[in-house]
C-alpha positions in Angstrom: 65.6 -3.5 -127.9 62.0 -3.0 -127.3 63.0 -0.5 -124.9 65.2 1.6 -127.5 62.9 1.7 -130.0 59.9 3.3 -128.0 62.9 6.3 -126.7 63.6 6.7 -130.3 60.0 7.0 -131.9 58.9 8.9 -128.8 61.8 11.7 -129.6 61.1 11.8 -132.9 57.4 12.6 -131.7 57.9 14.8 -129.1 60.9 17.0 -130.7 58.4 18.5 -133.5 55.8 18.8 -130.9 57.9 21.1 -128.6 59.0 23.2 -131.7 56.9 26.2 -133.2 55.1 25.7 -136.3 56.4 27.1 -139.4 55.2 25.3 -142.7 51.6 24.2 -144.0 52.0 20.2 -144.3 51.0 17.9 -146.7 50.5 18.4 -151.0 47.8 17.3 -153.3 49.4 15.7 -155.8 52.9 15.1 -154.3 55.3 12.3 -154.4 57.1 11.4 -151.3 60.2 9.8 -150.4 60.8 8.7 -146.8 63.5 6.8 -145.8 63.6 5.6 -142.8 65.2 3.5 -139.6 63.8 2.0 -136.6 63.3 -1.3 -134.2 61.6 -4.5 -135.2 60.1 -6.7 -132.7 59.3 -10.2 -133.1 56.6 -12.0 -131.1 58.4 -14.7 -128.7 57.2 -17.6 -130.2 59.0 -16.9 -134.2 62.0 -17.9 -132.2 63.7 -14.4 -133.6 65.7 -12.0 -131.8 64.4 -8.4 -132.1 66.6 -6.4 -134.8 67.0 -3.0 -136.8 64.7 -2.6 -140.0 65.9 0.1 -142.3 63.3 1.7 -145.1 62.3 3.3 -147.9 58.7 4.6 -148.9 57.1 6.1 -151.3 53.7 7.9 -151.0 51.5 9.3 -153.6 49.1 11.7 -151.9 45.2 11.6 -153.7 43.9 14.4 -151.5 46.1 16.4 -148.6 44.5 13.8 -146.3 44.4 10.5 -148.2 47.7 8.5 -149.8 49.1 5.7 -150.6 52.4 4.2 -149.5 54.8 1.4 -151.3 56.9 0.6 -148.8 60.0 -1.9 -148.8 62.2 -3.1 -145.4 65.1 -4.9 -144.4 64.9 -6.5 -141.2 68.6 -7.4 -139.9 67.9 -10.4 -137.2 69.7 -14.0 -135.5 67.7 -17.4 -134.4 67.6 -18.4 -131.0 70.3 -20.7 -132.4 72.8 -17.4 -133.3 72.4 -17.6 -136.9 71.8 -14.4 -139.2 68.3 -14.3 -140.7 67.6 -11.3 -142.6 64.0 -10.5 -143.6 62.5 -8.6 -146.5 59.2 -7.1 -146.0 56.9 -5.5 -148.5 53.9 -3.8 -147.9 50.6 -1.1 -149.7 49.7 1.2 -147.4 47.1 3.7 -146.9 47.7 6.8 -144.9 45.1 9.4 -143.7 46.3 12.5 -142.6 44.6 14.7 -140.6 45.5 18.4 -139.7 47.1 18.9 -142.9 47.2 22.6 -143.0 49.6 22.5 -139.8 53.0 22.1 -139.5 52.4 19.0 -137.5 50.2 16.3 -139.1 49.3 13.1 -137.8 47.8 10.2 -140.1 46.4 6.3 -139.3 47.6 3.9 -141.3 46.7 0.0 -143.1 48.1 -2.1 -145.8 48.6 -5.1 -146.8 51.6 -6.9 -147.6 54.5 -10.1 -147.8 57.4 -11.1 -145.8 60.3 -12.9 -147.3 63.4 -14.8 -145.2 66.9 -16.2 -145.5 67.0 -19.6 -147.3 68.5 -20.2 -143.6 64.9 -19.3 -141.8 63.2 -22.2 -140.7 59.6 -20.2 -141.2 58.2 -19.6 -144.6 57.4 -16.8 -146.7 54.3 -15.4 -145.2 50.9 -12.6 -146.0 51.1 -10.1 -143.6 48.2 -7.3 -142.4 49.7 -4.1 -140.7 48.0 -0.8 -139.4 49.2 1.8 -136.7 49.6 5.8 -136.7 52.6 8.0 -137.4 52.9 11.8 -137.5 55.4 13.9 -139.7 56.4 17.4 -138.7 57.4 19.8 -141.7 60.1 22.0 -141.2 60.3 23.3 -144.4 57.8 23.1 -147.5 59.4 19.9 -148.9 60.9 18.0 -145.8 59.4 16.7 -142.7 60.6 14.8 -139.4 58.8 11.2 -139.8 58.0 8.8 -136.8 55.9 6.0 -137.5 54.5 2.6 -135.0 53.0 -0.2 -136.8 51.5 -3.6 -135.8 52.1 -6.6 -138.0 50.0 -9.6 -138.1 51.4 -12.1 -140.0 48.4 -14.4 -141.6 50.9 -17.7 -141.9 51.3 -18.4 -138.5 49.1 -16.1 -136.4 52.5 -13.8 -135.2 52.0 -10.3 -134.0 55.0 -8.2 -134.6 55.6 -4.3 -133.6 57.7 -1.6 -136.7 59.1 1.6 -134.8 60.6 3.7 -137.5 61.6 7.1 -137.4 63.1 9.0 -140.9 62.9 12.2 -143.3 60.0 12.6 -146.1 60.7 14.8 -148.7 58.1 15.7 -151.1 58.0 16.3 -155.1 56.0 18.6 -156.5 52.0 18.6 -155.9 49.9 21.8 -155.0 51.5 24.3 -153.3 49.7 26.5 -150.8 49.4 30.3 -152.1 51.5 32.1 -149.9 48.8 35.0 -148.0 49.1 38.0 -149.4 49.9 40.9 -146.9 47.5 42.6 -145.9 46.9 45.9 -147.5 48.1 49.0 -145.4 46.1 51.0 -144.2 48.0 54.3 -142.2 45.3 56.1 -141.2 43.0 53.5 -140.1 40.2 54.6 -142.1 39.5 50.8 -143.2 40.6 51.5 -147.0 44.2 50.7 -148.0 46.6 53.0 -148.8 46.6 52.3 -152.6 43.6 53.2 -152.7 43.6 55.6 -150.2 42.9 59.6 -151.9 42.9 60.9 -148.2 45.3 59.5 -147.0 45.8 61.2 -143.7 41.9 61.2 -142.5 41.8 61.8 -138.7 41.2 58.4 -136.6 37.3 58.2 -136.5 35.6 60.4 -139.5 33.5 58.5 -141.4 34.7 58.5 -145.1 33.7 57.3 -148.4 34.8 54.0 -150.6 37.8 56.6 -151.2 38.9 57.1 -148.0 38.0 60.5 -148.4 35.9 62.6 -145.2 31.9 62.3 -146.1 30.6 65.6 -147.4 26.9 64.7 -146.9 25.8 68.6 -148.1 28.1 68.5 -150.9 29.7 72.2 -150.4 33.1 71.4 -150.1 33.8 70.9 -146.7 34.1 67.7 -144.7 30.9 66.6 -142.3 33.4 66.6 -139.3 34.5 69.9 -139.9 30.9 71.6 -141.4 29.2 73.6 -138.9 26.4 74.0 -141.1 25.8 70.4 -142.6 22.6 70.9 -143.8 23.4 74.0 -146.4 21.5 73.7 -150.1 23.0 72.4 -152.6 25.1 74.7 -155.0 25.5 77.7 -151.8 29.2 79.2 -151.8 30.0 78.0 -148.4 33.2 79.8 -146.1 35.6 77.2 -144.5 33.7 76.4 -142.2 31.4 75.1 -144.1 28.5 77.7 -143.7 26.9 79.9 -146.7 28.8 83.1 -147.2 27.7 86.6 -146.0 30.4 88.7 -148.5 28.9 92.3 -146.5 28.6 90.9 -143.6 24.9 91.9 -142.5 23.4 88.8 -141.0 22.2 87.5 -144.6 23.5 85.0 -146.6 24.4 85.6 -150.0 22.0 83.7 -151.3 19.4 84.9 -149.7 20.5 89.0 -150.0 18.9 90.7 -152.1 21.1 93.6 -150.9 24.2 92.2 -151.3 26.8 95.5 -151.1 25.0 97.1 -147.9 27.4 99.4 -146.2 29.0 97.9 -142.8 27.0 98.5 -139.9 23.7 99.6 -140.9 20.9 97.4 -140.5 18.9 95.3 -142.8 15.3 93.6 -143.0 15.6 89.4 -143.7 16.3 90.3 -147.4 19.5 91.9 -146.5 18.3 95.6 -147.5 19.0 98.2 -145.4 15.7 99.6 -143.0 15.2 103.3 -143.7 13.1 105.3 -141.7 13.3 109.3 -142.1 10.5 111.3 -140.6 10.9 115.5 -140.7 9.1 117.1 -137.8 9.2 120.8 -138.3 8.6 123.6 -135.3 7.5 127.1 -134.7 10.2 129.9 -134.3 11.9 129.3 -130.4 9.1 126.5 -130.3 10.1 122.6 -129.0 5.8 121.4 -129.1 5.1 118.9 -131.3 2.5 120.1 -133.9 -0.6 118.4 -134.6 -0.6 118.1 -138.0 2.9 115.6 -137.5 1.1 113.0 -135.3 -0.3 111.0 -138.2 3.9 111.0 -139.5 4.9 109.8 -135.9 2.0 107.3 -135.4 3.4 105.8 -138.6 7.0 105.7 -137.2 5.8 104.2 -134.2 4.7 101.3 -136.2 7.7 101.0 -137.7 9.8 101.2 -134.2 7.3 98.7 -132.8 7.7 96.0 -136.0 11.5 96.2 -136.1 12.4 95.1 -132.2 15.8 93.9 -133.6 16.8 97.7 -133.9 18.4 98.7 -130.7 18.1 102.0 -131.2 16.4 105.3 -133.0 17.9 108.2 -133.8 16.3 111.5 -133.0 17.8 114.3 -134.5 17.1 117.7 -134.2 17.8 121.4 -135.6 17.3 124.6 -135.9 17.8 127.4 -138.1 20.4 130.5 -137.6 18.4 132.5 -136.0 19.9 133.0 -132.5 23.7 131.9 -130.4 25.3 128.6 -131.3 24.8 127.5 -128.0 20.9 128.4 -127.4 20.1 126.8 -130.5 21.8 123.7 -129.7 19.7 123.1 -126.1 17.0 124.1 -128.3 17.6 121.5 -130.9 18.0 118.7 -128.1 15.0 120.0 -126.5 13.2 119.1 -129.9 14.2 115.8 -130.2 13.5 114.7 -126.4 9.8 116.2 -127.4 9.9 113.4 -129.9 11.5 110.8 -128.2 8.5 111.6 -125.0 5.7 111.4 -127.3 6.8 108.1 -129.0 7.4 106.5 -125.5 4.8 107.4 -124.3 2.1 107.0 -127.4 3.9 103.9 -129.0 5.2 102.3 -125.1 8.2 102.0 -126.7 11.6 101.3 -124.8 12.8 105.3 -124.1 16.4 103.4 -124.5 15.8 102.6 -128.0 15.3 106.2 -129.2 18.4 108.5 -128.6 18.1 112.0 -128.5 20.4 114.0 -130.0 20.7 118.0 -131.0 22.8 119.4 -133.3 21.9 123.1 -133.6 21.9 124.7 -136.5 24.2 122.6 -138.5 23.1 120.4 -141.4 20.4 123.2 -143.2 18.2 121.3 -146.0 17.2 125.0 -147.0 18.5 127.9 -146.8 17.9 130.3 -143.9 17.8 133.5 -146.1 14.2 133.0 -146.1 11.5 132.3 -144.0 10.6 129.1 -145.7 14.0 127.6 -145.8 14.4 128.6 -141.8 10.8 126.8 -141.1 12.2 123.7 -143.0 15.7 123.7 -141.1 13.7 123.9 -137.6 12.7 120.2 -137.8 13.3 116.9 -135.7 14.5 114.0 -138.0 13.3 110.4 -136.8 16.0 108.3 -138.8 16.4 104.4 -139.0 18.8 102.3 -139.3 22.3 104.0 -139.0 25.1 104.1 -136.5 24.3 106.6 -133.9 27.5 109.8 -134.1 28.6 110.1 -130.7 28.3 113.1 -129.2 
């Protein structure tokens, strides 16, 4: 009997323990029922053969861990001399539980209690003492797998009996655990959930606001990871990328031009206004020598050539007036403007490469060569800045 009893509380042990949790355990506050069956062993000397005990208890948990247990059993025994003596036990018990979030909770247990017998017993009614441990595995919120081992000392006589029950508890009401909410989703991984998400498809790894919106630390519009010019004022139209906006498209931002409809391709100072430069050289009649009284005009073009280095290049223009064949005038007019171009290299030692030479003849009169003062004004060398050079 002893035998069968330890198989049957060791299954009812080892069973929960090989199964996967699945249910938070004890209840604050519950009322449980277990009913339960098992082995009773009595200690040689009661003269009683060991028997069944079937039960019932019923617990009132204080705390998850701490309860109390009315429990009642009826032991189903013989004397050594073959006659029946059933045996009606009684006991208060105290349970401790520990673990009691899990699905498998173990508890100690003590009481106190009475055992009644058959009128046919030859031992009286007796004060009895009990402790031992027990575990319940909950496979469901409100019903658990109960095995349970107790010692009983029995004050009367001085016997020390052994309870191995296994059963079902079911509980009644108490505090249920809050089911965990879900946690929030968040799709883009941006660490704020999609219902609060206003960006909701931020690339993995930009940093982004209590919005889960892309920081835009400048404030222009345009999302740090994608702003090639993070640091831009605050209030400057911006392009896509994130930089201020040059609308003509001279090297100056609109809000620093103070130019801001300059023609494409001429050049500009750092206010985004075009640099003008137009110097008139005029010559003698068949003459290409520069004339003193014009080296005070190109000293102060050489200034100017020397001050803007970011101007590749010069132009150096020159004419003539009608006087003479197309094509004589033309090598005339070129010869004119390398005069120029000479003189500023070498008075100014400025880059030769920057100043291009170029004749055009007689086109582009500013007077007219009827007279003599119109022809002296249309033989002249024009030093021009900034423009697009015509190609030849």
């Amino acid at each position: 009997m002893r035998k069968q009893c330890l198989c049957l509380l060791s299954a009812f042990i080892l069973v929960p323990l090989a199964l996967s949790p699945a249910f938070a355990g004890t209840r604050q506050g519950a009322l449980t029922l277990s009913p339960m069956v098992g082995g009773y062993i009595f200690e040689g000397q009661q003269n009683m053969d060991n028997g069944p005990i079937f039960g019932l208890g019923v617990d009132y948990a204080f705390t998850k861990a701490l309860s109390a247990e009315l429990f009642y059993g009826f032991i189903a025994s013989e004397n050594d001399a073959g006659q029946d003596i059933d045996s009606h036990q009684g006991r208060l018990d105290a349970l401790y539980h520990f673990r009691t979030d899990r699905s498998l909770v173990p508890y100690l247990a003590a009481g106190l209690g009475g055992m009644a017998l058959d009128s046919n017993a030859p031992q009286d009614d007796t004060f009895l003492l009990d402790w031992g441990v027990g575990a319940k595995y909950f496979f469901s919120e409100d019903w658990a797998l109960r095995a349970d081992a107790r010692h009983i000392f029995t004050t009367e006589d001085s016997n020390h009996n052994l309870a191995l029950m296994a059963g079902l508890s079911y509980l009644i009401g108490g505090t249920r655990a809050q089911a965990a909410a879900p946690a929030p989703r968040d799709s883009d991984g941006d660490g704020v959930s999609d219902n609060l998400d206003r960006c909701p498809d931020t690339p993995r790894g930009v940093k982004v606001d209590g919005k889960g919106c892309p920081l835009d630390s400048d404030g222009d519009g345009v999302a740090d990871f994608e702003d090639k010019c993070p640091g831009t004022p605050r209030g400057i139209k911006v392009d896509v990328r994130g930089c201020p906006v040059d609308s003509d498209g001279d090297g100056v931002t609109d809000d620093r031009d103070k130019c801001p409809a300059t023609p494409k391709g001429e050049f500009v100072d750092a206010d985004g206004c075009t640099l003008k430069l137009t110097l008139h050289i005029n010559f003698d009649f068949d003459k290409a020598e520069i004339k003193p009284e014009f080296e005070k005009d190109l000293e102060n073009a050489g200034r100017f050539i020397l001050e803007h280095k970011d101007v590749p290049y010069i132009l150096i223009a020159g004419y003539t007036d009608s006087v003479g064949e197309d094509a004589y005038n033309r090598q005339l007019s070129e010869r004119r403007a390398q005069a120029v171009v000479e003189y500023l290299a070498a008075k100014f030692d400025i880059d030769p490469r920057r100043l291009a030479a170029r004749g055009y003849g007689e086109e582009r009169p500013v007077a007219s060569n009827d007279t003599e003062e119109g022809r002296y004004e249309n033989r002249r060398v024009e030093v021009i800045c900034c423009v697009l050079i015509p190609e030849d």
